[in-house]
C-alpha positions in Angstrom: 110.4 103.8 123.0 111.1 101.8 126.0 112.1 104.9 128.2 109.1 106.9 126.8 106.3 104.4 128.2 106.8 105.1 132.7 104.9 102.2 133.1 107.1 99.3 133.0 105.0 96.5 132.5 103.5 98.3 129.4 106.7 99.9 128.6 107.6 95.9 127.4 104.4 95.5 125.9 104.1 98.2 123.3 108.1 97.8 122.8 107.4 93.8 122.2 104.5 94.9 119.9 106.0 97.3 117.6 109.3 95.9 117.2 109.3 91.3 117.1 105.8 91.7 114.9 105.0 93.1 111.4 102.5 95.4 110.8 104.2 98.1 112.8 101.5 100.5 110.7 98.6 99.0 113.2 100.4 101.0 115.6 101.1 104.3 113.9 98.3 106.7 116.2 99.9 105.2 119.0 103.4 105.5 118.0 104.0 108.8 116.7 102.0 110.4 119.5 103.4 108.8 122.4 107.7 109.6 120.3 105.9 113.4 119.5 104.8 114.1 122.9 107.3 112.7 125.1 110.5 112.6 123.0 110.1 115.5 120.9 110.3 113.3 117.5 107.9 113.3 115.0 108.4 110.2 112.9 105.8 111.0 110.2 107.5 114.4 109.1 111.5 114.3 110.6 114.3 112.8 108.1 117.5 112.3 108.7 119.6 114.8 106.6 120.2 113.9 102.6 117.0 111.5 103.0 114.0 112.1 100.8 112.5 109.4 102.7 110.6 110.4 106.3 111.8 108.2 109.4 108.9 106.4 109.6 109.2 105.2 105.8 112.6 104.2 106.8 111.6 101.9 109.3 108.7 100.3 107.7 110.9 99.4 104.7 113.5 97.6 106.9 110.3 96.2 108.6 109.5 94.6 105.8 113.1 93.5 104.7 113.4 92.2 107.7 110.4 89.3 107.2 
C-alpha cells in the first residue's frame, strides 16, 4: 500500500490507518480503489488459488485474530 500512495506524508498515514487499528472495513472504498487502480489487485473479488475465501476476507479475519 505504502508504494501505491506518491505522497509520502499520506503514504504513512493511510498505511498507519489501515494496518495498527481495527476496523480496516471503515476503509474499504478507499482501499480497494486506490490497490485496483494503481496496483492492479482487486481485493474484494481476487483469491489466492485453492481459497474459497476472497483476499479481503482473509485479511479481515486475521484482523480480527489479531485483537
Amino acid at each position: 500500500m505504502f508504494g501505491l500512495v506518491h505522497t509520502e506524508d499520506l503514504a504513512t498515514f493511510v498505511t498507519e490507518l489501515t494496518t495498527k487499528y481495527s476496523g480496516m472495513d471503515r476503509f474499504k472504498k478507499l482501499l480497494t480503489a486506490i490497490l485496483t487502480e494503481f496496483g492492479g489487485v482487486d481485493l474484494m473479488a481476487y483469491k489466492r488459488p485453492d481459497s474459497p475465501k476472497t483476499l479481503w476476507q482473509e485479511i479481515g479475519e486475521i484482523q480480527k485474530a489479531r485483537l
